[in-house]
C-alpha positions as CSV (number, residue, x, y, z in Angstrom):
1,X,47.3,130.1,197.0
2,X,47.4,127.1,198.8
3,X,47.9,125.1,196.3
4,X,50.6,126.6,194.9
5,X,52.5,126.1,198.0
6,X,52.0,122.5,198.6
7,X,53.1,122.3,194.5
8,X,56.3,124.3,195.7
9,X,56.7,122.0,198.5
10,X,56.1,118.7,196.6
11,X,59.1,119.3,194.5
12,X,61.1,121.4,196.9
13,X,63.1,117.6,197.3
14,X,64.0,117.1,193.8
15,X,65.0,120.8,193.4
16,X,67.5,120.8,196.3
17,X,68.8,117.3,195.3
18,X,69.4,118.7,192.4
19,X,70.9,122.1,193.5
20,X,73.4,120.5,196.4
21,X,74.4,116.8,194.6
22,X,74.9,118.4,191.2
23,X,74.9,121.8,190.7
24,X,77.2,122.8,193.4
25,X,79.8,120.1,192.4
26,X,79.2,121.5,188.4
27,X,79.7,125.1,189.6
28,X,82.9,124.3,191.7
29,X,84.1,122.0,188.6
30,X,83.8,125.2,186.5
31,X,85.4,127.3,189.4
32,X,88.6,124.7,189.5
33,X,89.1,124.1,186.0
34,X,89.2,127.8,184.9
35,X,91.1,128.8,187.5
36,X,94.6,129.0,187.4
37,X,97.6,131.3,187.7
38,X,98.8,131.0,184.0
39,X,95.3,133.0,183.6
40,X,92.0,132.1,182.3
41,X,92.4,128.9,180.0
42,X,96.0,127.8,182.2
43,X,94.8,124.2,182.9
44,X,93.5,123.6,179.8
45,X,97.1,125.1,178.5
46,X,98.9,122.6,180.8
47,X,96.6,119.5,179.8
48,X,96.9,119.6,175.9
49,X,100.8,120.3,176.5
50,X,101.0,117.1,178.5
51,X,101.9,113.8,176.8
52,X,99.4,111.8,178.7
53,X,95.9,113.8,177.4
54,X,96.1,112.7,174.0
55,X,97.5,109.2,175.1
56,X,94.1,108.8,176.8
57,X,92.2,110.5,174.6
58,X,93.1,107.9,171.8
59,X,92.9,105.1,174.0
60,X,89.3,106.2,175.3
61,X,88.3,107.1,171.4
62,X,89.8,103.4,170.6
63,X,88.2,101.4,173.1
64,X,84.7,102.9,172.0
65,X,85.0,102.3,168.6
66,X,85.5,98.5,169.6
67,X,83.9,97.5,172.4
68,X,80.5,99.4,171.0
69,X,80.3,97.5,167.8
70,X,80.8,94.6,169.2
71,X,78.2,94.8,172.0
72,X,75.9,95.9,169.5
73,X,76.5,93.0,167.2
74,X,76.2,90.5,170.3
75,X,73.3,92.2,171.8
76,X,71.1,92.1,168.6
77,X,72.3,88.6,168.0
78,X,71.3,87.4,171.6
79,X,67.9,89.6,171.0
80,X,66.6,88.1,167.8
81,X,67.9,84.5,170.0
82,X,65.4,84.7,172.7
83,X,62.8,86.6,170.7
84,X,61.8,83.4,169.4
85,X,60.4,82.4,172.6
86,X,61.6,78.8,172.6
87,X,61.2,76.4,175.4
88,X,63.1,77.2,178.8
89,X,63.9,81.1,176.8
90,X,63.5,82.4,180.2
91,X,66.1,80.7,181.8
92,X,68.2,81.7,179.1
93,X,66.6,85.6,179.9
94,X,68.3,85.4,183.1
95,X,72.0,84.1,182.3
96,X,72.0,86.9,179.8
97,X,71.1,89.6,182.4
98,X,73.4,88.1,185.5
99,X,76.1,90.7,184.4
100,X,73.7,93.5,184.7
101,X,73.7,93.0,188.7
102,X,77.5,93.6,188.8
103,X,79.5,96.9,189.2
104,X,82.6,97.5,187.4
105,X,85.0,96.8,189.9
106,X,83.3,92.9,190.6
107,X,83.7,92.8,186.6
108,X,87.2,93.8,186.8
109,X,87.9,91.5,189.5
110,X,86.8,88.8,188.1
111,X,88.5,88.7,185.2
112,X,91.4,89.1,186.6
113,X,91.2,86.4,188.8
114,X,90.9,84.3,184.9
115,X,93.5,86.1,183.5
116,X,96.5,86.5,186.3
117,X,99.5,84.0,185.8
118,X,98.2,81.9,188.6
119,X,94.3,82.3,187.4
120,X,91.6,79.8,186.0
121,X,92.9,80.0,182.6
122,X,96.5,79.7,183.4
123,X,95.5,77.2,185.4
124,X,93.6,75.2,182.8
125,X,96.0,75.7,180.0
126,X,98.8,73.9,182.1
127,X,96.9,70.9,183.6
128,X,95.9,70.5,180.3
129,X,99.7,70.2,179.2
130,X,98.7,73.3,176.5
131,X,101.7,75.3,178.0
132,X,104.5,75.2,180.1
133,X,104.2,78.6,181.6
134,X,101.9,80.9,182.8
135,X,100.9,82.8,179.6
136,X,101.0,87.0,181.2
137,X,98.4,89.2,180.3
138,X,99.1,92.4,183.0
139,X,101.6,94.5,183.1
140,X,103.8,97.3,180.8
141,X,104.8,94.8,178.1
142,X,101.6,92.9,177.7
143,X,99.1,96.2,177.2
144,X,97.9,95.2,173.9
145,X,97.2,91.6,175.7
146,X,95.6,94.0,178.4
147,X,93.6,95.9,176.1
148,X,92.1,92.9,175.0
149,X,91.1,91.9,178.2
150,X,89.7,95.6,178.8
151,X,87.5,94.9,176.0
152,X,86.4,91.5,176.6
153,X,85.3,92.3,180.3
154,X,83.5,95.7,179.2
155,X,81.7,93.4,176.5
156,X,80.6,91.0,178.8
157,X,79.8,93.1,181.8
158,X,77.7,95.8,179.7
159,X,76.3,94.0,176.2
160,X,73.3,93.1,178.9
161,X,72.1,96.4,178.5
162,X,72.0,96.7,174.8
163,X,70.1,93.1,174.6
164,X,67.3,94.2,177.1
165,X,66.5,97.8,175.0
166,X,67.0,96.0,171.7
167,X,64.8,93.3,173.2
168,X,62.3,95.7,174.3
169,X,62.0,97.0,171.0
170,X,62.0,93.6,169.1
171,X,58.9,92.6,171.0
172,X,57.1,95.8,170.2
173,X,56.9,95.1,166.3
174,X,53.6,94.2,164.9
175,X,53.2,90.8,164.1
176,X,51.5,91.2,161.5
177,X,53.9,92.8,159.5
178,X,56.4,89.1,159.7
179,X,53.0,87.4,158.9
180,X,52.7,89.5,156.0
181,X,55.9,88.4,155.3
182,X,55.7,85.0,155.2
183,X,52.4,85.1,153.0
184,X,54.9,87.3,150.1
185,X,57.5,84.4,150.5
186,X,60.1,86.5,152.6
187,X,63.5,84.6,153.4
188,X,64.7,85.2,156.9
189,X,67.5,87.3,155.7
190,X,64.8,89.4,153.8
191,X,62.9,89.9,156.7
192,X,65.5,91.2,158.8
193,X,66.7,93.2,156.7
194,X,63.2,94.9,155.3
195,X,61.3,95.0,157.9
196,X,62.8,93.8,161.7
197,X,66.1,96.0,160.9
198,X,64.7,99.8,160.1
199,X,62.1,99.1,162.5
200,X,64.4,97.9,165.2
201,X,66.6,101.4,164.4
202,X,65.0,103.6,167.1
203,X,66.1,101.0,169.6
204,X,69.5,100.8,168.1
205,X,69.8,104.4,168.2
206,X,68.7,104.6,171.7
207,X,71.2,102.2,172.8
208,X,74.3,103.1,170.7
209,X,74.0,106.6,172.3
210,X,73.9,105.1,175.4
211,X,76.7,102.7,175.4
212,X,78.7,105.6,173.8
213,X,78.3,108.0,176.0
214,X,79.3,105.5,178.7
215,X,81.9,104.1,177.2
216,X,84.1,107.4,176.9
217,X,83.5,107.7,180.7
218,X,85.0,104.1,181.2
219,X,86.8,104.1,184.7
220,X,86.7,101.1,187.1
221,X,87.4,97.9,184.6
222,X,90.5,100.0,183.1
223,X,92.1,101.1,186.4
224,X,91.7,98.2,187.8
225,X,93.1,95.4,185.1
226,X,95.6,98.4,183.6
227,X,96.1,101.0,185.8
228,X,98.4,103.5,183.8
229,X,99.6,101.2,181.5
230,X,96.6,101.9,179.3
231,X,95.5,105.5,180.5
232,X,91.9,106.7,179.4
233,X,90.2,110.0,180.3
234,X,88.5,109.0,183.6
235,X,91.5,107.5,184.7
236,X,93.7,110.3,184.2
237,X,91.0,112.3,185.8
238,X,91.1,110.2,189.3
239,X,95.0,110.4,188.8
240,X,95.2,114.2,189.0
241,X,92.9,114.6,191.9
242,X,94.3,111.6,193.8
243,X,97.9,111.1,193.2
244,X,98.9,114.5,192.4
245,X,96.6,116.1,194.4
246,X,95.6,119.0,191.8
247,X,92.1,119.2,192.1
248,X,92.3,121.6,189.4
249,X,93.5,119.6,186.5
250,X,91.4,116.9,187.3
251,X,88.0,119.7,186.3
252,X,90.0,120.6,183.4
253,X,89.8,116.4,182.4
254,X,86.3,116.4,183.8
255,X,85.2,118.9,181.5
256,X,87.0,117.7,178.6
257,X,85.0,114.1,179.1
258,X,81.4,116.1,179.6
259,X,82.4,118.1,175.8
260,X,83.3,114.8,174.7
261,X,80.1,113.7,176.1
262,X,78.0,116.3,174.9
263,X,79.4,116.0,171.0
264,X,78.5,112.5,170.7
265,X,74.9,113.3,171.4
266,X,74.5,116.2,169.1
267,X,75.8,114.0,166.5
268,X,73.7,111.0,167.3
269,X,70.9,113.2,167.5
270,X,71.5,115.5,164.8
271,X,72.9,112.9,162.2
272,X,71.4,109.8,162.9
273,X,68.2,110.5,164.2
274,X,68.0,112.9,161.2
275,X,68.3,109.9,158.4
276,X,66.0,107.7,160.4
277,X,63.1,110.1,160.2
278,X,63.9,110.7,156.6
279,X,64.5,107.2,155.6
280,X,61.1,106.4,157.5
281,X,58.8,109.5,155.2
């Protein structure tokens, strides 16, 4: 009997952390969003009848579907890199992983102190005699030169984290299956492609759902470079409960964002997952 208790006890922490610092808020995100006097589904009513939910929802949907691949494709690239183990790989280990130590908002603030009309590229460019004026990258008018910026900072800030699980599963393949390679004559290409490729794919899997799922939750780099000029889901979501201070519209985005959330898995999981195991009988 006693050692039931001091079982209860042991994990009586993780339970109430988990009670108080998420439940509560989920339960009182549910209570908010479906609470309204338009009746039961009202917010959600009011949300897809205003203009700027399906603004963010394709922006958020469009800055996934670039910013993804193109971590991916940098990440394996950089992986396959400093698999090789070369002199000084290390060293280049570290420079790879520096971005990994930085928040969003340091991101975000750094890149615009490189792309602001009196930033480090500006600055170049003219010294240089390149241009004769600043060349403007903020603002209204400039958004698809912001959503290029967007991307380029997410890319850099967060491909870190692809590399080190794509990494991590590079160095777990056999070696003997490359040196079996190499004694059948195997090109590099054919190697990849036959034998580092589908058994690098639970590590791509792994990491695409990750990135994904973070990616439609993108926040501080877009706010911060964009503002509303480019308006995603979690930025809309902070803009309700902030600026206009209605708590309950900003569950109903909340929620849309965890469904969003929770689609993306199943169909990683259930598609994807599904025609590795198959492709792997």
């Amino acid at each position: 009997m006693r050692g039931k208790w001091i079982s209860f006890l042991l994990i009586l922490p993780a339970v109430l952390y988990l009670v108080l610092l998420m439940g509560y808020p989920l339960f009182e995100t549910f209570r908010l969003a479906f609470t309204s006097d338009e009746g039961f589904l009202g917010n959600f009513k009011r949300l897809v009848e205003n203009g700027g939910f399906w603004g963010a929802m394709k922006n958020t949907i469009l800055l996934t579907a670039v910013i993804v691949p193109l971590q991916l494709i940098f990440a394996l690239g950089l992986a396959l890199f400093v698999n090789q183990k070369f002199k000084g790989y290390t060293t280049v280990l570290y420079f790879i992983a520096i971005p990994l130590a930085l928040s969003d908002v340091t991101a975000a603030l750094m890149s615009y102190t490189i792309f602001s009309p009196n930033g480090y590229l500006n600055k170049i460019l003219m010294n240089l005699h390149l241009i004769e004026r600043p060349i403007y990258f903020f603002g209204y008018m400039f958004k698809a030169r912001e959503f290029w910026v967007i991307v380029l900072t997410e890319v850099w800030r967060a491909t870190p984290l692809v590399f080190i699980i794509l990494l991590a599963g590079l160095q777990s393949i056999n070696k003997e299956y490359l040196e079996a390679a190499d004694l059948f004559g195997f090109s590099r290409w054919k190697k990849f492609t036959k034998i580092i490729l589908p058994l690098l794919k639970p590590s791509i899997m792994s990491a695409l759902l990750l990135r994904t799922l973070f990616a439609f939750q993108i926040f501080g780099v877009v706010w911060l470079l964009a503002g509303r000029d480019i308006p995603v889901l979690a930025g809309e979501t902070y803009y309700w409960y902030t600026f206009m201070n209605d708590p309950k519209m900003a569950s109903a985005y909340a929620l849309v964002i965890a469904l969003v959330t929770i689609v993306v898995s199943w169909f990683y999981i259930t598609f994807l997952s599904a025609k590795h195991l198959e492709g792997a009988r």
